[in-house]
N, C-alpha and C positions, 0 to 999 in steps of 0.2 A: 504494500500500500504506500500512496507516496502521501507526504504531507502538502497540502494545499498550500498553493506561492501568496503569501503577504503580499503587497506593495509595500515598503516604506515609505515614508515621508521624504522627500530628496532636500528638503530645507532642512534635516537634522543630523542631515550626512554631513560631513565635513573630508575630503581626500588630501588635504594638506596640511603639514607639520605649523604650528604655532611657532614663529623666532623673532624674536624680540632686540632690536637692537639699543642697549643703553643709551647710544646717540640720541635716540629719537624722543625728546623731549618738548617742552611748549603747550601750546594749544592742542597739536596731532596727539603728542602723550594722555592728554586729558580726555578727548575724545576715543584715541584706542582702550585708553582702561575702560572707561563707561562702556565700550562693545563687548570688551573681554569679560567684562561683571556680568554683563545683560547675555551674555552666551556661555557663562558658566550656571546662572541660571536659567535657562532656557533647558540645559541639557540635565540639571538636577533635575525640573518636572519630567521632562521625557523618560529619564530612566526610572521614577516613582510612576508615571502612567504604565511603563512596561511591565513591572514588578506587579502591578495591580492585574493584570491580563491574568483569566483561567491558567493560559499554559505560555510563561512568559521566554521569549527569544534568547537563549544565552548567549550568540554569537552577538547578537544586538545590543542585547547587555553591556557586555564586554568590552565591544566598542563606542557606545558613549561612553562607559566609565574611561579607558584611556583618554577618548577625546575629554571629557573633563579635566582630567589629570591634567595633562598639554596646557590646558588654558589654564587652569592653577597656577600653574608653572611658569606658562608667562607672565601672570600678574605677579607673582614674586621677583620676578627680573625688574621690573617697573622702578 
């Protein structure tokens, strides 16, 4: 039996690594942090919506939780 294909959400995908360059400071700094906040929470709902699912994704899982991480990661750079 095969498991029936999901769509994902393709705004909660992310295929690119978060790098932060200390350079980058000013007004751009101020504005990327307020993305990087508003998209480390975006991806904490997401992975609390997926955890809530009868039979939740682990591979989905998985990958927001590193993409979270990543963006952690950069706002610590900041």
């Amino acid at each position: 039996m095969v498991a029936p294909c999901v769509p994902l959400d393709a705004s909660l995908l992310c295929t690119h690594r978060i790098d932060v360059n200390r350079e980058k400071q000013g007004d751009f700094g101020l504005s990327y942090s307020t993305s990087l906040q508003t998209r480390h929470q975006q991806l904490e709902q997401s992975i609390m919506d997926e955890m809530k699912r009868p039979l939740p994704d682990g591979l989905r899982l998985q990958h927001l939780k590193k993409e979270k991480l990543r963006v952690k990661e950069a706002m610590t750079r900041l």
